[in-house]
N, C-alpha and C positions, 0 to 999 in steps of 0.2 A: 504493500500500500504506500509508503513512502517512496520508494521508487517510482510510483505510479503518478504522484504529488510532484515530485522532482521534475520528472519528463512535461508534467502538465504544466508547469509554473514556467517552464525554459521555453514551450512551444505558444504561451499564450500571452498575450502583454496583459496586464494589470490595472487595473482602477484603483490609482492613488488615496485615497479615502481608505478602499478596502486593506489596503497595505500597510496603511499607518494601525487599522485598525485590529490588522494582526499583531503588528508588532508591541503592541497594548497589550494584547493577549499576553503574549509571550514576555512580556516586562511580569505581569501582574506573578505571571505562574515562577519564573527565576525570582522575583522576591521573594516569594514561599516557598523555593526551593533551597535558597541559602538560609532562613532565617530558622530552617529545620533541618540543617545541613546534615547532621549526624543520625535523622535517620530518615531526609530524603529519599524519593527514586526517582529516576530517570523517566517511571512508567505516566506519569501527573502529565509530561508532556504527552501522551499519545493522541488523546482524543484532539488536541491542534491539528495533527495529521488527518486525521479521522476527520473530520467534519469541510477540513482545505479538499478534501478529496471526494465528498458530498457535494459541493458547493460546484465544484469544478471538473465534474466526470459528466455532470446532466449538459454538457453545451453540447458532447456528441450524439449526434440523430440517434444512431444503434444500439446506445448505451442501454435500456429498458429489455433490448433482444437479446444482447450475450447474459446481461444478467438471469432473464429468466430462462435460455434454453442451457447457462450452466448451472444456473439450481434447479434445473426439472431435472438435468441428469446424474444432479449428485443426489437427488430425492428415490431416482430409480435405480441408483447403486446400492443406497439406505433401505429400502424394503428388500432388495434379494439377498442382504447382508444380515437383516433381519430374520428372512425365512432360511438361511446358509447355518446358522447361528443353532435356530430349532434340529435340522434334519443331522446337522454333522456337530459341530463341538460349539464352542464359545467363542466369538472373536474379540478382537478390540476395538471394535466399530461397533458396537452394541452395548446398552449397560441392563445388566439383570436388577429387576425392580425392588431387591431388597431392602432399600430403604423405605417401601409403602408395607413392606411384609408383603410382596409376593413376588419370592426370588424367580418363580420359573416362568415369569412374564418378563420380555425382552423389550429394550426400549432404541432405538436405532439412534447412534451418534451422528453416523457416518465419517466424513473427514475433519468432522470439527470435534472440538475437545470435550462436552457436553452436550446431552440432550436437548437442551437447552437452544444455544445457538443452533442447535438442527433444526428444532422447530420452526425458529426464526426465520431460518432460508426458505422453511415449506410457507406458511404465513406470507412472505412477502411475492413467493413465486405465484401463488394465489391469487392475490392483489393486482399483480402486473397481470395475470391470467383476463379479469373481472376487468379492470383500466381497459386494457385491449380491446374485450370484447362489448364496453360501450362507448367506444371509440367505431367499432362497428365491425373490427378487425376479426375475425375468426379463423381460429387455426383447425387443416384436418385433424379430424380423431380427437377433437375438442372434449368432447364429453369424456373417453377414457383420461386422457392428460388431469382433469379434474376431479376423476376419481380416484387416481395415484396420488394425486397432492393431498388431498382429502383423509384419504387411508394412511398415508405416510403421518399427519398430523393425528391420526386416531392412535396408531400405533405407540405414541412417545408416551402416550397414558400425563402429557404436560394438563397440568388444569389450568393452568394462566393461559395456555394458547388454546386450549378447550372451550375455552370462553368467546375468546377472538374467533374460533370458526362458527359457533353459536353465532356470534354476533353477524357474522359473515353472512351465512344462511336466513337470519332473523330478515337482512334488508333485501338481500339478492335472490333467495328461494324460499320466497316466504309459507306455499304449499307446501315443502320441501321440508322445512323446519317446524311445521307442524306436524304432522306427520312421524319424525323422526322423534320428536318429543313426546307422542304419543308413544311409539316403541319402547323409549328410552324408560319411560314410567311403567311398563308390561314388565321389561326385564327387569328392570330395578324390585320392582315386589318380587320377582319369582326368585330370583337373584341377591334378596337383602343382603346378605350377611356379606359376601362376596365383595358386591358394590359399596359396603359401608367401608370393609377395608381396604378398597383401593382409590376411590375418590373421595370419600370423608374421611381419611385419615389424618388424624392431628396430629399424628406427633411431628410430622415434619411441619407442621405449622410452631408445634410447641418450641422445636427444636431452631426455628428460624429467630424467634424470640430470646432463646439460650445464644445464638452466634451474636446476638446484639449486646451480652453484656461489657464484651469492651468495648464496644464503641460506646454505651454512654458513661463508661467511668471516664476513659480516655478523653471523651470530647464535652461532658456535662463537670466530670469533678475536675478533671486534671490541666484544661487546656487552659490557658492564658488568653487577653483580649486579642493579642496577633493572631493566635488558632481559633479563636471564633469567627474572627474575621476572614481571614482570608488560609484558613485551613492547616494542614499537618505535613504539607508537603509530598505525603504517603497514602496510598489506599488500603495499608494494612496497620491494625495497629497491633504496636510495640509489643514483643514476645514477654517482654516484663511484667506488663498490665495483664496480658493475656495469658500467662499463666496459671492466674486465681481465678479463670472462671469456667464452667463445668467441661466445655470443649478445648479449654486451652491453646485457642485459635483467634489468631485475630485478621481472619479472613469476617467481612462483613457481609450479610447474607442481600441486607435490605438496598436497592439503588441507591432510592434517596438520600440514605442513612450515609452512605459512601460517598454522596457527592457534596455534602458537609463537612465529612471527618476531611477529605482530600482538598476542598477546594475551600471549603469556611461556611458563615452566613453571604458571603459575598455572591460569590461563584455556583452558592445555590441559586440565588435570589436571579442571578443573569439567567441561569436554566431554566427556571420556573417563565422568568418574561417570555426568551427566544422559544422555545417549544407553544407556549398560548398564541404569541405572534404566527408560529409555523399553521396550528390547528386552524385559527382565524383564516390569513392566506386559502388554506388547502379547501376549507370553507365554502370561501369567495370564488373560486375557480372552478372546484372539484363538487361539492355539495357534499349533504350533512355524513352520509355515509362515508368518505374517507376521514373527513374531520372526525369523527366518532370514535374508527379506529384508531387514528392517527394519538389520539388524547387518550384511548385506552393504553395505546402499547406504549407512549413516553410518562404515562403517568402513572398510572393503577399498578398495569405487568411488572414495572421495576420496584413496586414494593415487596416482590417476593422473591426477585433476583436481580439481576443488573448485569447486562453486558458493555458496562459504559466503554471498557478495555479489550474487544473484541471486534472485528472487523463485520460482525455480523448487524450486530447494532448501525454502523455507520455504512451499510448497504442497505437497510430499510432504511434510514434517515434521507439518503440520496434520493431514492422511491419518494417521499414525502414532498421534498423540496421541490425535486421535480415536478409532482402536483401542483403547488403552491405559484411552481410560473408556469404552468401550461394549462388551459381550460380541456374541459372533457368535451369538444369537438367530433362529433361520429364523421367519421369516413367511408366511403365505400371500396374498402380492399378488403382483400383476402389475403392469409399468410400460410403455404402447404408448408406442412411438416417435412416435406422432401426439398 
C-alpha cells in the first residue's frame, strides 16, 4: 500500500491546500510520537498511508473492477479452503470456532490474518456488486456471484457483519429478507440451544469488556493532559499496566476505545467529524442506503473490533469516498464475466 501511495503521489500533481494539510497531519502524529518516545511505534503513522491511498486510488476509472473481481476471487478461494478444511485436515486459512464453543465449525480467513478482515472484503465486494448493479451494470452469472459472496459472509458465523448483510437485504431484497427471517425464527426454535450458543454467546462479549481493562487504567487513571489530548503515541498499551488485568494483554479489542488510547481526545474528535462529513456526502450523492451502511461499519462495527491498522479497513473507506464524489447515475452497459 505505501508503495502504491509513492507511485501515486510521483504520477499525480497535488492540491496545495491538500498538502499542507497533510503535512499537519503528520506534525500533529510526530508530536505524539516523540512526546511518548519510549514507548512509541512507528504503527500510529499507518492509517496517513491508508487513507492518502483512499483519497487517491478512486481518480482511476477501473479502480471499483480490480477491486471487486480480486475480492470475489479471494472470496472463492475462502469457501473451497473452507470446504478443503472439512473433507481433509485443518488449514491456516480457516479458524475453528472455539472461541463461541463450537470448535468443529470452520470460519474462512482466507489470505488475510483474521476472520474479520475476510469479512470485510466479502461486505464490501457486495457493495461494489449492488453500486454496479444500480448503476444498471450487470455482470453474467450475477445471481451465483451473489450467492458466493452471501454464503462466504454466512460462513465466518461474524455477527457485526451478520448485521450488515441483514441490513443489506433489509433495503435491497426486501421479499428476500422476509422470508429469510421467517426461516431464520423456524430454525432458531427447533435449533434453540444450538443457536443460543453460537450467536448469543456472551462470553466473547464479556470477554471484549475484560480486553478493555487496560485501556481504561492506562488512559482514564494513568494518562497525563498531553495523552488525553493528543494520545499515547501507541495502539497497545504498556505490558506493565497490562499485566494486572485478567488477559494480561494490552491488545485493545474496542475501535473507538483505540482511537483515543492512540491518537487522544483530539484525533478522536477529527474521526468522529471526517467519517459524519463522509456518511452526509455519501448521503447526498449515493442515498440513504449507503449512508446507513457506511455509518454502521465506521461507527457501530468498530465497537466490537477495529481494523483501523489493516488494509482492509482502508479499501472499504476508498469504496465510500468514492461514493461521496460520484452520484448513482444508471447506465446502460453490460459487464460478461468473460
Amino acid at each position: 500500500m505505501a508503495g502504491l501511495v509513492f507511485l501515486i503521489l510521483f504520477y499525480n500533481s497535488y492540491n496545495f491546500h491538500y498538502f499542507i494539510l497533510f503535512l499537519l497531519v503528520l506534525l500533529y502524529l510526530l508530536i505524539a510520537f516523540i512526546f511518548n518516545l519510549s514507548n512509541s511505534s512507528f504503527i500510529i503513522f499507518f492509517p496517513v498511508i491508508g487513507v492518502l491511498f483512499s483519497i487517491n486510488i478512486i481518480k482511476y476509472p477501473l479502480y471499483l473492477n480490480y477491486i471487486f473481481w480480486g475480492t470475489l476471487l479471494h472470496i472463492i478461494l475462502g469457501i473451497f479452503l473452507v470446504f478443503s478444511s472439512y473433507l481433509s485436515e485443518m488449514n491456516n486459512f480457516v479458524h475453528p470456532l472455539y472461541d463461541k464453543g463450537v470448535p468443529f465449525l470452520h470460519a474462512p480467513k482466507g489470505f488475510t490474518s483474521t476472520v474479520q478482515t475476510f469479512t470485510t472484503l466479502c461486505v464490501l465486494c457486495l457493495l461494489i456488486y449492488y453500486y454496479k448493479l444500480d448503476n444498471g451494470i450487470k455482470y453474467r452469472f450475477g445471481k451465483t456471484i451473489y450467492l458466493l459472496i452471501s454464503l462466504a459472509i454466512v460462513f465466518t458465523f461474524n455477527r457485526n457483519y451478520l448485521v450488515v448483510l441483514f441490513i443489506i437485504y433489509f433495503f435491497k431484497e426486501k421479499r428476500f429478507f422476509y422470508f429469510l427471517l421467517s426461516c431464520l425464527f423456524a430454525i432458531y426454535i427447533t435449533f434453540f440451544d444450538f443457536f443460543n450458543k453460537l450467536i448469543l454467546n456472551t462470553s466473547t462479549l464479556s470477554s471484549r469488556g475484560r480486553l478493555l481493562e487496560a485501556f481504561r487504567e492506562a488512559f482514564f487513571e494513568r494518562a497525563n493532559i498531553f495523552q488525553y489530548t493528543l494520545g499515547h503515541g501507541n495502539n497497545i498499551v504498556d505490558q506493565s499496566i497490562a499485566i494486572h488485568t485478567y488477559y494480561k494483554t494490552g491488545y485493545i479489542e474496542n475501535g473507538l476505545s483505540v482511537l483515543i488510547f492512540t491518537y487522544g481526545g483530539l484525533g478522536f474528535l477529527i474521526y468522529i467529524c471526517l467519517i459524519t462529513f463522509l456518511i452526509y456526502k455519501v448521503y447526498k450523492k449515493n442515498g440513504l442506503f449507503y449512508a446507513f451502511v457506511c455509518g454502521y461499519i465506521f461507527f457501530i462495527a468498530q465497537q466490537f473490533t477495529h481494523e483501523f491498522f489493516s488494509t482492509s479497513f482502508y479499501l472499504m473507506l476508498s469504496f465510500f469516498i468514492y461514493l461521496s464524489t460520484n452520484s448513482n447515475v444508471k447506465e446502460n452497459n453490460s459487464v460478461s464475466l468473460t
